[in-house]
C-alpha positions as CSV (number, residue, x, y, z in Angstrom):
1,X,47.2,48.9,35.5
2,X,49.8,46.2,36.2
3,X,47.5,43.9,37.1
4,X,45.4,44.3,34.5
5,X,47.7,43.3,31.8
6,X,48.4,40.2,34.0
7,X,44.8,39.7,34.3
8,X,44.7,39.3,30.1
9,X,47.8,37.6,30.0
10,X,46.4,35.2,31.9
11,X,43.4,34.8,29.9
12,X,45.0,34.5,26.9
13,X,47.2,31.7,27.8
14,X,44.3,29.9,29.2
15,X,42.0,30.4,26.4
16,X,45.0,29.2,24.0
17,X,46.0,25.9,26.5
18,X,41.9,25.3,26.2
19,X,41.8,25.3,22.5
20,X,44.7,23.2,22.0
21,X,43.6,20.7,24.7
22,X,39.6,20.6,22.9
23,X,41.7,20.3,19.8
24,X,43.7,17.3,21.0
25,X,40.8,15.6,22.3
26,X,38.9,15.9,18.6
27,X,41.4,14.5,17.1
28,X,41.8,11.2,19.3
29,X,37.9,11.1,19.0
30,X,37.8,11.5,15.7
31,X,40.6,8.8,14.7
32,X,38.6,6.3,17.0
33,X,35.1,6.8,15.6
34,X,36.4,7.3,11.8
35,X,39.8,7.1,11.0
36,X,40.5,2.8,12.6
37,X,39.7,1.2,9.2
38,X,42.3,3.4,7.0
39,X,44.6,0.8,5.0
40,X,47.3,2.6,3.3
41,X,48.9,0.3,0.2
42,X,51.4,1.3,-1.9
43,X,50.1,1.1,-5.8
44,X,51.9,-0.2,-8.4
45,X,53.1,1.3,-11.9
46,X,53.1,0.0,-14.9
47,X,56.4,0.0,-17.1
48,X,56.6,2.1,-19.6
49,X,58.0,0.8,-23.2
50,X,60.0,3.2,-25.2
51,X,57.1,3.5,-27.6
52,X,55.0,4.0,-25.1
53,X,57.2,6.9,-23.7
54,X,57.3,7.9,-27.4
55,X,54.0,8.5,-27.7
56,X,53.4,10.5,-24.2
57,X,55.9,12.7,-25.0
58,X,57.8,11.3,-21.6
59,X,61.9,12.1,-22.6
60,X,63.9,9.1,-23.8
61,X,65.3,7.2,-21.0
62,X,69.0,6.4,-20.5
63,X,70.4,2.9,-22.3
64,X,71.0,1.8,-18.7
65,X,67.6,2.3,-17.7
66,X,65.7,1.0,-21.0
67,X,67.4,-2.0,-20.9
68,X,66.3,-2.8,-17.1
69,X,62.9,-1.9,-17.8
70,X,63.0,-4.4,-20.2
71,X,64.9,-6.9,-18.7
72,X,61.7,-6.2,-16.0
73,X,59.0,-6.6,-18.6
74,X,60.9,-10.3,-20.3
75,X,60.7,-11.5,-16.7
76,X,56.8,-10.2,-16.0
77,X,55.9,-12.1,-19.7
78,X,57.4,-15.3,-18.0
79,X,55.8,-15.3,-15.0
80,X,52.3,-16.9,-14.4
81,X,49.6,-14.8,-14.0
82,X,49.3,-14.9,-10.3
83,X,52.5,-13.6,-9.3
84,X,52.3,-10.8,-12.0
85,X,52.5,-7.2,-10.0
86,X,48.6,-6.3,-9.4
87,X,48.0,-2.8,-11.1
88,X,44.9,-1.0,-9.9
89,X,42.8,0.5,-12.7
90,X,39.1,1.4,-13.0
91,X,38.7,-2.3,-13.6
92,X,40.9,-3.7,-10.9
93,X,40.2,-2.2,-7.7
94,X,38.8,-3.7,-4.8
95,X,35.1,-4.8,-4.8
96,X,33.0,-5.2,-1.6
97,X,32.9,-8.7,-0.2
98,X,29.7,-10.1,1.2
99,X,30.4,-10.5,5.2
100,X,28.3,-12.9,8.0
101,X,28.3,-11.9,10.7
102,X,27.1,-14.5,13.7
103,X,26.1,-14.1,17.3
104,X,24.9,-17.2,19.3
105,X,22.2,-16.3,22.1
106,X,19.1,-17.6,22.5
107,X,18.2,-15.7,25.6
108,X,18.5,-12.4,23.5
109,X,15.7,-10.3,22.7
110,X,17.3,-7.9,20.2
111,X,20.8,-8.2,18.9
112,X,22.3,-5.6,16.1
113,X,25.9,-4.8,14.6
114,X,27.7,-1.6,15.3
115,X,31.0,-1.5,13.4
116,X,33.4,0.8,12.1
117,X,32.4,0.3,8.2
118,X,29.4,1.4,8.6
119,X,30.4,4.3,10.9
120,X,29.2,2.9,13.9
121,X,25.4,2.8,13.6
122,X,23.7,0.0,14.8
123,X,22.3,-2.8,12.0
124,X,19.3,-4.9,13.6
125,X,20.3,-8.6,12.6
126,X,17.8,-11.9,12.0
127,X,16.9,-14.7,14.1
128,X,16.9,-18.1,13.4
129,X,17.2,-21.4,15.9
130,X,18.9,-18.8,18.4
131,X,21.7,-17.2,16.0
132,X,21.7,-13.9,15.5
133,X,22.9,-13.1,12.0
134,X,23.3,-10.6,9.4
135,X,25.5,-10.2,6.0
136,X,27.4,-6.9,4.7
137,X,29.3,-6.0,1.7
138,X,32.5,-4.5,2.9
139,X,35.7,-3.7,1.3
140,X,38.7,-5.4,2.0
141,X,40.2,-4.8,5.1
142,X,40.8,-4.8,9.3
143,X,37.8,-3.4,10.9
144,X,36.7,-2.9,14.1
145,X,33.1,-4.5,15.4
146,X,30.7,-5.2,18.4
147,X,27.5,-6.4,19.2
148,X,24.9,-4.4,20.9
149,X,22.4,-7.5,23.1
150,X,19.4,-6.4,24.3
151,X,21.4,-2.5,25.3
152,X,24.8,-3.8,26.0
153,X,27.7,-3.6,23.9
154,X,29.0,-7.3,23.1
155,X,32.2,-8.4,21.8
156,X,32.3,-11.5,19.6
157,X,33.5,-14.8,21.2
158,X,34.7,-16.0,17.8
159,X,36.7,-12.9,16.8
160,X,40.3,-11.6,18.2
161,X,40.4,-8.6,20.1
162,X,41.7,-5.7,20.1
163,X,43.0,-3.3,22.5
164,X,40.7,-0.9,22.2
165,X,37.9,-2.9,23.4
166,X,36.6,-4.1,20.1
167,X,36.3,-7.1,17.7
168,X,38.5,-7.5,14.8
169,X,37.3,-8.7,11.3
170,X,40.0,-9.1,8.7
171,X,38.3,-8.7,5.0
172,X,40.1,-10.6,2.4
C-alpha cells in the first residue's frame, strides 16, 4: 500500500513538472513567432478646460491645478505645430507605410520574404536585372525579417542584425 501512494505521488509531480515545462516552452515559442513586433507607447491626453470639465460632469479642479493646466495649454497655443504633444484619435493613428524590400542575387531561382508582420509566411518577390524585390504596407515599427533563396533562410546584407538570427527593419 505504501508503495502505491508513492507510485502516484510520483506521478503527479511528474505530470505537473511536464505541464509546466510544455507550458514554458509555448510561451518562448509563442513570443518568438508572434509577440517580436509589440511596441508599447504611452498615449497622450488632452487637457481638459474648465468648461470642458463643466460640461462632462468631471468635478471642478483645485485653483492650483486649473491654473497649471492653463499655464500648460498658453504654452501648447505658442508652440509650432510640430512640437505640439501628438494625441492619437480615430484620425491620427498610425497608417501603414509602403516598404521595399531588396535582395541582390542573380544566381537565385526563387527568392521570397518571411517576416514577422506578416506572421511569418513566405511572400514570393519579382525579378528584375537580378534584384529580387517586393513592397509591403506595414505599420510603424521594429520588425524582424529574412529571406528564404532557393530553400534557405537568408539574412539581408544591408540590414542590422539581431541576436536572434534575424534582420531588423525599423518602420518610421
Amino acid at each position: 500500500m505504501n508503495n502505491k501512494n508513492f507510485l502516484y505521488i510520483v506521478i503527479i509531480v511528474s505530470l505537473t513538472a511536464g505541464f509546466w515545462s510544455a507550458r514554458e516552452v509555448y510561451s518562448k515559442i509563442k513570443l518568438h513567432l508572434y509577440g517580436d513586433s509589440i511596441e508599447i507607447r504611452p498615449k497622450a491626453e488632452p487637457v481638459k478646460t474648465q468648461a470642458e470639465a463643466s460640461q462632462q460632469n468631471i468635478p471642478q479642479q483645485t485653483a492650483q491645478t486649473q491654473n497649471e493646466g492653463t499655464e500648460i495649454a498658453q504654452v501648447e497655443e505658442k508652440l509650432p505645430e510640430t512640437a505640439k504633444p501628438q494625441i492619437e484619435t480615430k484620425e491620427n493613428k498610425p497608417k501603414a507605410v509602403k516598404t521595399s524590400f531588396k535582395y541582390k542575387n542573380k544566381k537565385a531561382k526563387k527568392v521570397s520574404l518571411s517576416a514577422s508582420f506578416i506572421k511569418w509566411k513566405e511572400k514570393p518577390m519579382r525579378q528584375k536585372d537580378g534584384v529580387w524585390e517586393t513592397e509591403e504596407f506595414v505599420l510603424p515599427g521594429n520588425y524582424f525579417y529574412h529571406f528564404v533563396v532557393d530553400g534557405k533562410k537568408t539574412l539581408d546584407p544591408q540590414a542590422p542584425k539581431t541576436p536572434l538570427g534575424e534582420s531588423l527593419v525599423t518602420v518610421k
